[in-house]
C-alpha positions as CSV (number, residue, x, y, z in Angstrom):
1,X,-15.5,-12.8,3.8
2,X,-13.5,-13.0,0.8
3,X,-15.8,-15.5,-1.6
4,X,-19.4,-14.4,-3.3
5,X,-22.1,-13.2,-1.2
6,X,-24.9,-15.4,-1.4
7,X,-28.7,-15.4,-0.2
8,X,-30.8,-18.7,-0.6
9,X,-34.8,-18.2,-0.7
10,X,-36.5,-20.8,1.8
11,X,-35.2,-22.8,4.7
12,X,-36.4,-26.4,3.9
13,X,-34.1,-29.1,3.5
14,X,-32.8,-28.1,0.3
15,X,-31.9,-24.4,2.0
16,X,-29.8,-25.9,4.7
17,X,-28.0,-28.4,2.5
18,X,-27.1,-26.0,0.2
19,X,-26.0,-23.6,2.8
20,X,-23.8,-26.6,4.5
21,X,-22.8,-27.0,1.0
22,X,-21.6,-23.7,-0.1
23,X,-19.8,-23.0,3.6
24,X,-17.8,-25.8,3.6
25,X,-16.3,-25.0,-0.6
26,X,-16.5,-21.1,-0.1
27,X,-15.6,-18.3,2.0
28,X,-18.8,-16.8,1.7
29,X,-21.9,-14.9,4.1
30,X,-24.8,-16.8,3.4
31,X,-28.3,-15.6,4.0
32,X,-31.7,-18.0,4.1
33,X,-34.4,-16.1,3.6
34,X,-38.0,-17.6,4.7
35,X,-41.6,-16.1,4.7
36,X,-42.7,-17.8,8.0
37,X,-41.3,-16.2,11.0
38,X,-39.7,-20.1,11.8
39,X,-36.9,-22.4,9.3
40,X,-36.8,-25.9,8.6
41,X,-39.7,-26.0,6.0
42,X,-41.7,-28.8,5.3
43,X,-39.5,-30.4,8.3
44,X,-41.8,-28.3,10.6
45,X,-45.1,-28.1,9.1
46,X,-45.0,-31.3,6.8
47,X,-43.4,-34.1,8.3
48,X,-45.8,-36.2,9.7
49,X,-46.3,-35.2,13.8
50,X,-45.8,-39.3,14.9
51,X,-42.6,-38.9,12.7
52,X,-40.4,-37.1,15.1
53,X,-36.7,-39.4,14.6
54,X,-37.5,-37.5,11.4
55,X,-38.0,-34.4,12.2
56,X,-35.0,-34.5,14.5
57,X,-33.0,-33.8,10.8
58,X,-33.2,-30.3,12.2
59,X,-30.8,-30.5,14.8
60,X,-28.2,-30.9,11.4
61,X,-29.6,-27.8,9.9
62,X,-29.1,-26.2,13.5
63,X,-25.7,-26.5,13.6
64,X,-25.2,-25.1,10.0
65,X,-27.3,-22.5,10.9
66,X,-25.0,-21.7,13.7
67,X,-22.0,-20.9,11.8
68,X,-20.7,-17.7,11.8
69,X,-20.8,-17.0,8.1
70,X,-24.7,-18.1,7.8
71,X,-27.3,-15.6,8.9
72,X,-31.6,-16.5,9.0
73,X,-33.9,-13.7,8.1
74,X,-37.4,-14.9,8.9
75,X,-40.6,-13.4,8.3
76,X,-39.9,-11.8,4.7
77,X,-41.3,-12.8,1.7
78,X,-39.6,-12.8,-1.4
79,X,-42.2,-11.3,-4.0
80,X,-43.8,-9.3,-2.0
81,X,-41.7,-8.1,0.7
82,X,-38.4,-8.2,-1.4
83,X,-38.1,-9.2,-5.3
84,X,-36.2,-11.2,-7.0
85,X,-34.7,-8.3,-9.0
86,X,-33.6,-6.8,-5.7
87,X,-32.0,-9.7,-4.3
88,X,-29.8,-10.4,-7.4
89,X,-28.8,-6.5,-7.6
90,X,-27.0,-6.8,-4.1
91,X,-25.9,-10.7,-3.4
92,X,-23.7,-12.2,-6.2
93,X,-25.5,-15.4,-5.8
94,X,-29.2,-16.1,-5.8
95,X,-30.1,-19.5,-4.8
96,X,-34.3,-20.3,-5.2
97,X,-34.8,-23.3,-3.2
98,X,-38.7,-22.6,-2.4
99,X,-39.9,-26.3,-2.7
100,X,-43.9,-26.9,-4.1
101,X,-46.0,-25.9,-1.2
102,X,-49.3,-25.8,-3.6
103,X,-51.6,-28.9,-4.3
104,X,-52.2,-30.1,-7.6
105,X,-55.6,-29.9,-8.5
106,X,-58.0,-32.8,-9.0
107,X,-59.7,-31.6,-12.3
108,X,-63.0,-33.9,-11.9
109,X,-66.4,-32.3,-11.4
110,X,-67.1,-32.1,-7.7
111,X,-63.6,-31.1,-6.9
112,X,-64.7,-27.6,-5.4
113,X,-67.2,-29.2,-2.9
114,X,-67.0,-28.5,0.6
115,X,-65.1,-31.8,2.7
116,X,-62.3,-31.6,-0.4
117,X,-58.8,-30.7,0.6
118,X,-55.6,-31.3,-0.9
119,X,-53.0,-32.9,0.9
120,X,-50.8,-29.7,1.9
121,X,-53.0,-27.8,3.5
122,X,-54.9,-30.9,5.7
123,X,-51.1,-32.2,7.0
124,X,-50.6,-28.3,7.5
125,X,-53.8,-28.3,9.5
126,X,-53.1,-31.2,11.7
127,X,-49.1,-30.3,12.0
128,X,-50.2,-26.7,12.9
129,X,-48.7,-24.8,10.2
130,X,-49.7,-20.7,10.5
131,X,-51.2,-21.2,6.9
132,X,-54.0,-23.9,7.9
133,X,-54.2,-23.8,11.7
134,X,-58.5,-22.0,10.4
135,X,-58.5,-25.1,8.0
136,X,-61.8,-26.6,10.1
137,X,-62.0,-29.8,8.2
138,X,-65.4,-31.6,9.4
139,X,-64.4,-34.9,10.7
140,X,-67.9,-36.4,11.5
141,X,-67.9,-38.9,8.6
142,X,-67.6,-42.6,8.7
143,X,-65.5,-42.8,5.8
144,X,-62.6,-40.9,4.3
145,X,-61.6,-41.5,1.0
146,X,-57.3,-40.7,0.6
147,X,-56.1,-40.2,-3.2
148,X,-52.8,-41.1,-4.1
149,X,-50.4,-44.0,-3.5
150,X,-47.2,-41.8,-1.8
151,X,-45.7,-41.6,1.6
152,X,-48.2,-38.4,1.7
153,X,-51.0,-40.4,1.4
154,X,-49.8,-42.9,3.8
155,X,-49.1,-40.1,6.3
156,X,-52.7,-39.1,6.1
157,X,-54.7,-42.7,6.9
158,X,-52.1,-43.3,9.3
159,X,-52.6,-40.4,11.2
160,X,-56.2,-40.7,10.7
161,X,-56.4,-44.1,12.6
162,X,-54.3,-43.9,15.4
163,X,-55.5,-43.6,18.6
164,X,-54.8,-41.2,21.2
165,X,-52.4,-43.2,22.9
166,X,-50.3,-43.9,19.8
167,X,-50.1,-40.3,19.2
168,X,-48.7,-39.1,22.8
169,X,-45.0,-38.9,21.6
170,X,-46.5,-36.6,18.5
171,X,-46.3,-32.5,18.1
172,X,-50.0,-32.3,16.9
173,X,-51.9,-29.3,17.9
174,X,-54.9,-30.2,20.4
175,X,-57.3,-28.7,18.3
176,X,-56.2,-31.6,15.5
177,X,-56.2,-34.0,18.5
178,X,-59.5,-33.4,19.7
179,X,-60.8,-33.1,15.8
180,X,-59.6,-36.4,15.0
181,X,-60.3,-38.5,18.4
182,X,-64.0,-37.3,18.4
183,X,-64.1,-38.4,14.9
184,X,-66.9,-41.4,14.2
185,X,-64.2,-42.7,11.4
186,X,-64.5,-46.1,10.8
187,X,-63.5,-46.7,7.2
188,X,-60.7,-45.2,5.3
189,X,-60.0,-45.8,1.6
190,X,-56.4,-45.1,-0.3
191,X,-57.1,-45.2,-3.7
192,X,-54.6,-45.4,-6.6
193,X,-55.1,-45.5,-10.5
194,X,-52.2,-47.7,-10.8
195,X,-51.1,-51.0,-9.2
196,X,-49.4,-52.0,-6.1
197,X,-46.0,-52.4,-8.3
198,X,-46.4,-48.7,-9.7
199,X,-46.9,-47.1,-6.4
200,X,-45.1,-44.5,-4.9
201,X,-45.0,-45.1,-0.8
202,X,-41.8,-46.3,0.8
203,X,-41.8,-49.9,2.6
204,X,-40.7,-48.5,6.1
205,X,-44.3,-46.3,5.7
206,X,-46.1,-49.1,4.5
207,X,-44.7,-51.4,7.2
208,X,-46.3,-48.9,9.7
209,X,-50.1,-49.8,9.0
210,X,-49.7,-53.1,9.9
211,X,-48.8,-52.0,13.2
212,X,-51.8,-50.3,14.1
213,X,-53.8,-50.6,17.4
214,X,-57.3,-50.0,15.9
215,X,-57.5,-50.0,12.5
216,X,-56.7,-53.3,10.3
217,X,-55.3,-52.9,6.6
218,X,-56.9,-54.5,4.2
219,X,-55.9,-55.1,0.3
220,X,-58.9,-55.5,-2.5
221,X,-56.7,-56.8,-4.8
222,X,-55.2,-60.1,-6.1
223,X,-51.6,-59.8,-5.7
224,X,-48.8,-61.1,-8.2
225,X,-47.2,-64.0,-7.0
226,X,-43.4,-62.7,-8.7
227,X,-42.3,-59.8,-10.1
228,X,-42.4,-59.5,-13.9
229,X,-40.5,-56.5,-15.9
230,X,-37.6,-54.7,-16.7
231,X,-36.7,-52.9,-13.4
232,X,-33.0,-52.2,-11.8
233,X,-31.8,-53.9,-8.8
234,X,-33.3,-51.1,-6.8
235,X,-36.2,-50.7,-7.9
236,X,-36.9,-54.6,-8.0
237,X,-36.0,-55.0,-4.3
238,X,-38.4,-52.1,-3.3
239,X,-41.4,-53.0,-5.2
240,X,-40.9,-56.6,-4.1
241,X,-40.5,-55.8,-0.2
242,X,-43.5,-53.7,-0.8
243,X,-45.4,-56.8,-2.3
244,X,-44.4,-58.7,0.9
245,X,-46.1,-56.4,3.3
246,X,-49.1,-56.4,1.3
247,X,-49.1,-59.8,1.3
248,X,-48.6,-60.1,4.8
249,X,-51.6,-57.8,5.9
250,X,-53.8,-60.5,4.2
251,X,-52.3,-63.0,6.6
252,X,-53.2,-60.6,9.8
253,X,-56.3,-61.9,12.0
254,X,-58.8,-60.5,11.3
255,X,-59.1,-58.5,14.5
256,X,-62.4,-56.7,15.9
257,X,-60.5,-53.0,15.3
258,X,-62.6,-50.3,14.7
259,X,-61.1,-48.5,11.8
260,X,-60.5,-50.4,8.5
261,X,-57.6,-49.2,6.1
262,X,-58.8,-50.0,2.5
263,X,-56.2,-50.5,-0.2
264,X,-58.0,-49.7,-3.4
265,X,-55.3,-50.0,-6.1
266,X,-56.8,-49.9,-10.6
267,X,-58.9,-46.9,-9.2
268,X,-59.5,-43.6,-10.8
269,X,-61.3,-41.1,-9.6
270,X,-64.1,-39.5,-11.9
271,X,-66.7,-37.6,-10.4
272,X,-67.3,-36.3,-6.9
273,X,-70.9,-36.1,-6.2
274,X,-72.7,-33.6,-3.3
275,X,-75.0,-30.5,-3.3
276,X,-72.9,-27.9,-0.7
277,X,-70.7,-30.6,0.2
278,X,-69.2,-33.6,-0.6
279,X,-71.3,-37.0,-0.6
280,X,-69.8,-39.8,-2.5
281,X,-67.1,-40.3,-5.2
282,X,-67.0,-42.3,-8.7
283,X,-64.0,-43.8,-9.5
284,X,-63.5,-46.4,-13.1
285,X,-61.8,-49.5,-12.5
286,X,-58.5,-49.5,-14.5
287,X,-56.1,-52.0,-16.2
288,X,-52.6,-51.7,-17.6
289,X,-51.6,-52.6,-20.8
290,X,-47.9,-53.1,-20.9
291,X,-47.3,-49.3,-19.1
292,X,-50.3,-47.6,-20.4
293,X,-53.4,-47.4,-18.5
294,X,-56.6,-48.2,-19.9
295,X,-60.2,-47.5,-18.3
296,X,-62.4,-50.2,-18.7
297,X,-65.6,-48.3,-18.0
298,X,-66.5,-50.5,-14.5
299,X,-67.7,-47.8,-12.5
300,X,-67.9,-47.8,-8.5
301,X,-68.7,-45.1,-5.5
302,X,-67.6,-44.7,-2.2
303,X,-69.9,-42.8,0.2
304,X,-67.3,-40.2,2.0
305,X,-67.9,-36.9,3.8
306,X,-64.2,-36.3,3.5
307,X,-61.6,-36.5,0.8
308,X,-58.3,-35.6,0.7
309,X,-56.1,-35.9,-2.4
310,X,-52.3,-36.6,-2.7
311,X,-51.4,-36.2,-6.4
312,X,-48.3,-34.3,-5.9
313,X,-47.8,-30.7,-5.8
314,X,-46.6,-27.3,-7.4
315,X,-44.4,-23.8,-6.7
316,X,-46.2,-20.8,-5.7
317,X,-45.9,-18.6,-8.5
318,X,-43.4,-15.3,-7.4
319,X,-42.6,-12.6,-9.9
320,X,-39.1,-13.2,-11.9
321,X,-39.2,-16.8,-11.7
322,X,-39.8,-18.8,-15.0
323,X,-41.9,-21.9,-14.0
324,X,-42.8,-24.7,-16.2
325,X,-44.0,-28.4,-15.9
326,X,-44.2,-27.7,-11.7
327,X,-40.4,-26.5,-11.9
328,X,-38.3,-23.8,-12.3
329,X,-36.6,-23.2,-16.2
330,X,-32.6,-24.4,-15.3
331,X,-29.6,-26.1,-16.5
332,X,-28.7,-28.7,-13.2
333,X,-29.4,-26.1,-11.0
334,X,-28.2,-23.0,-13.2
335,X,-31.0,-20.6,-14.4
336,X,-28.9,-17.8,-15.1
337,X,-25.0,-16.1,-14.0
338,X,-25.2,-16.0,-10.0
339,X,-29.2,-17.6,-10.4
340,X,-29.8,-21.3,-9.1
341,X,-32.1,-23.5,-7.9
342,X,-32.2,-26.6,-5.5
343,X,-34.8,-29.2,-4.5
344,X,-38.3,-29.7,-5.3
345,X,-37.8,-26.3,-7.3
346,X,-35.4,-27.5,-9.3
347,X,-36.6,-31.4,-10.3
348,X,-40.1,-31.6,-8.9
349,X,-41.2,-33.2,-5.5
350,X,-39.9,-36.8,-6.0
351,X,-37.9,-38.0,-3.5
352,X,-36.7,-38.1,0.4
353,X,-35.7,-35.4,2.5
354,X,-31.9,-36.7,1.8
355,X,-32.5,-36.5,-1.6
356,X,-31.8,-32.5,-1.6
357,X,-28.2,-33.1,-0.4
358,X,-27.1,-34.2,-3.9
359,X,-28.9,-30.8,-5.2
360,X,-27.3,-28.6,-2.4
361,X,-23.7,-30.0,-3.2
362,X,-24.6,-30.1,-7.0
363,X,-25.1,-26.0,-7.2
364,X,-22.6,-25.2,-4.2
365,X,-19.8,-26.8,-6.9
366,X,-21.0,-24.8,-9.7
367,X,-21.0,-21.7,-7.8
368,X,-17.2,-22.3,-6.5
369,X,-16.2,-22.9,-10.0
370,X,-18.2,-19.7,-11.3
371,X,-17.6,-17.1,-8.6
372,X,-14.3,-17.1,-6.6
373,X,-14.7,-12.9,-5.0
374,X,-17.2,-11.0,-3.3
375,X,-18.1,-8.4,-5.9
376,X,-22.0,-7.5,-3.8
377,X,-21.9,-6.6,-0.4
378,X,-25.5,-8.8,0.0
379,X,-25.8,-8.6,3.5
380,X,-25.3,-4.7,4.3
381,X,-27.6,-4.6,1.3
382,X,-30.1,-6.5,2.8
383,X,-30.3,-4.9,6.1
384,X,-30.9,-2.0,4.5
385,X,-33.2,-2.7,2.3
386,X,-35.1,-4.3,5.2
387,X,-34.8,-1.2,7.0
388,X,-36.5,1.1,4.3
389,X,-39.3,-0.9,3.8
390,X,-40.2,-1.4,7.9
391,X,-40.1,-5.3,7.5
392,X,-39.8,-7.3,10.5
393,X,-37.2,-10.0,10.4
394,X,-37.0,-13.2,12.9
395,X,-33.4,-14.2,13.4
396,X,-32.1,-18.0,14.0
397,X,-31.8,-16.9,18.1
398,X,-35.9,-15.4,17.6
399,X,-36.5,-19.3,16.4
400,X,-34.6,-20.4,19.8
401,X,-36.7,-18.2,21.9
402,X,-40.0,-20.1,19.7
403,X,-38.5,-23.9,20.1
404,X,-37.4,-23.1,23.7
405,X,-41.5,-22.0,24.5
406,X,-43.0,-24.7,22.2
407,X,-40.9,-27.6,24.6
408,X,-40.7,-25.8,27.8
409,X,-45.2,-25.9,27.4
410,X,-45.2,-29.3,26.2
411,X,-47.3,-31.9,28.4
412,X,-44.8,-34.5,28.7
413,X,-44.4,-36.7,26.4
414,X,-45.0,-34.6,23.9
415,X,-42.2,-32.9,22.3
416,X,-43.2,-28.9,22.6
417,X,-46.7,-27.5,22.2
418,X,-46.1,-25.5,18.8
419,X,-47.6,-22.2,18.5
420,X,-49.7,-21.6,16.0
421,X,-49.9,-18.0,14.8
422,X,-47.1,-15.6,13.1
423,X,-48.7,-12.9,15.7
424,X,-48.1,-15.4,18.5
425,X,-44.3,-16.2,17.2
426,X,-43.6,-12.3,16.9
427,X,-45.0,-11.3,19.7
428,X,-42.9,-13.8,21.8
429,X,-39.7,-12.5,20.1
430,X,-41.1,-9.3,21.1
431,X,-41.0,-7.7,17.0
């Protein structure tokens, strides 16, 4: 290989794009490095486990991974296995495509009680990431209160109140299974501070919860009959489609389901109230005035024994890395000569998994137009770096030998039967 050696840190989609990317403009060995013995990211352990047209995104990222020039090394992780400083001493390129795999903190009183979990590590629990799989939420409430008005918090009542049949075609752990089909849930809430108009889920999610076997959506709010603002074409069309199927889950008959899905938009939450674990939440009724919100000191509880909050998330903090605002200091994509960044990393978690296309070819241009000749061996490097510190690397075929177990145990119709510890993975690829 004649072009720059590169190395990209994580093996979500914004890895594998950029790898794609960077093979198809340069002659080039490309490394994706990933802490977790397995690739694909939050494509594993954070799509929903009902989603699985998306998750199939990964037979792309399989090909690309296939190609001669692109190597996996699994099961290291940069900033404690490996630096940052090491990495850019042998690879001419450093790529940081790490995502934000930490939640952002509700800073009320109450936060800390017991029955409170962020949104990343409760999908990882019932999508039987290695991280959460000992999560042990307690599911014996009648009503769970959901903050935040994404596809994340979509994902989460929706998951919540399906039942057992609807989620036979899912990769969900049994132990999340059993947890959530033994739970007495009858009421769920999904509360926003904002509007219907200002929030963040996607119609084709939102369509979904209308569709539900045994749980009804309901909406506490009086809905705008037209659309009123400055918005682009786009945006206009979503929020207004959005509008419809809000509309139309008032029109639904009012069916003797079992679970209730509670739209609770103007809503923000203010207090969590409990002893050793969580008993009720406060929230202030809120207005907007023009785009500002204003509280208008209304006050309301909820009694919950579970809450889950999806207010977005942030980077894990690894030595060498300058992060600010939830993302890492850069120039589109350039932090320093031979130092970039793609994807949630870059600009923040907005957006689709697509979205990190745009990013991967963004960075794979600005590296052919900055490097043209391998000047770093990187691989060689690597290996023997890897070697003098005893690590234990997973390869790309150590993931086939994984996927091929998790389908080949699957009780049909379920997709594989993921396992669930990094022991378990290495120990089956015999490392």
């Amino acid at each position: 290989m004649k072009g720059p050696s590169v190395v990209i840190i994580g093996s979500g989609p914004s890895g594998f794009y950029t790898a794609e990317s960077i093979s198809k403009k340069l002659d080039s060995n490309i490394d994706i490095v990933d802490r977790l013995p397995t690739p694909f990211g939050l494509i594993r352990g954070g799509v929903a486990p009902d989603h699985q047209t998306t998750k199939k995104i990964s037979v792309a990222y399989t090909k690309t991974a296939k190609k001669k020039q692109i190597n996996f090394f699994g099961n290291i992780e940069i900033g404690k296995d490996v630096s940052i400083e090491e990495l850019r001493e042998i690879y001419d390129v450093v790529v940081i495509a790490i995502g934000s795999e930490i939640d952002n903190k509700l800073e009320i009183n109450g936060s800390n009680l017991k029955g409170v979990y962020g949104s990343a590590e409760f999908v990882g629990w019932y999508n039987g990431h290695p991280d959460y799989v000992n999560l042990e939420p307690n599911l014996n409430t009648e009503n769970v209160v959901v903050i935040g008005n994404g596809n994340v918090a979509i994902d989460v009542v929706r998951v919540l109140s399906k039942t057992s049949e609807e989620m036979l075609n899912s990769d969900m752990p049994e132990y999340a299974l059993n947890s959530i089909n033994k739970s007495p849930i009858k009421n769920l809430y999904m509360v926003g501070r904002r509007g219907p108009i200002e929030a963040k889920f996607t119609n084709v999610e939102l369509r979904e919860m209308g569709n539900l076997k045994n749980c009804l959506p309901i909406v506490n709010i009086d809905l705008p009959n037209k659309l009123e603002g400055d918005y682009s074409e786009r945006d206009q069309r979503l929020i207004e489609k959005n509008l419809e199927t809000l509309k139309s889950f008032l029109l639904i008959e009012k069916e003797n389901k079992e679970k209730k899905l509670n739209f609770n938009f103007f809503q923000k939450p203010i207090e969590i109230i409990g002893n050793d674990k969580v008993e009720s939440i406060k929230f202030e009724k809120t207005k907007l005035e023009g785009t500002k919100l204003k509280s208008t000191g209304e006050v309301t509880e909820i009694n919950c024994g579970l809450i889950i909050t999806a207010i977005g998330y942030k980077p894990k903090e690894i030595p060498g890395l300058k992060i600010t605002g939830g993302v890492i200091e850069n120039e589109n994509g350039r932090i320093d000569t031979g130092f970039y960044a793609v994807g949630w990393i870059r600009r923040g978690p907005t957006g689709v998994i697509g979205t990190n296309k745009a990013d991967g070819e963004l960075v794979a241009d600005l590296i052919n137009k900055e490097f043209k000749n391998q000047n770093k061996d990187g691989r060689k490097s690597l290996i023997k770096l890897i070697k003098s510190k005893n690590l234990k690397p997973t390869s790309f075929e150590d993931w086939e030998k994984i996927d091929s177990y998790e389908k080949n145990n699957a009780i049909d119709p379920a997709p594989r039967k993921k396992i669930l510890t990094i022991k378990e993975m290495l120990n089956l690829c015999k490392i």
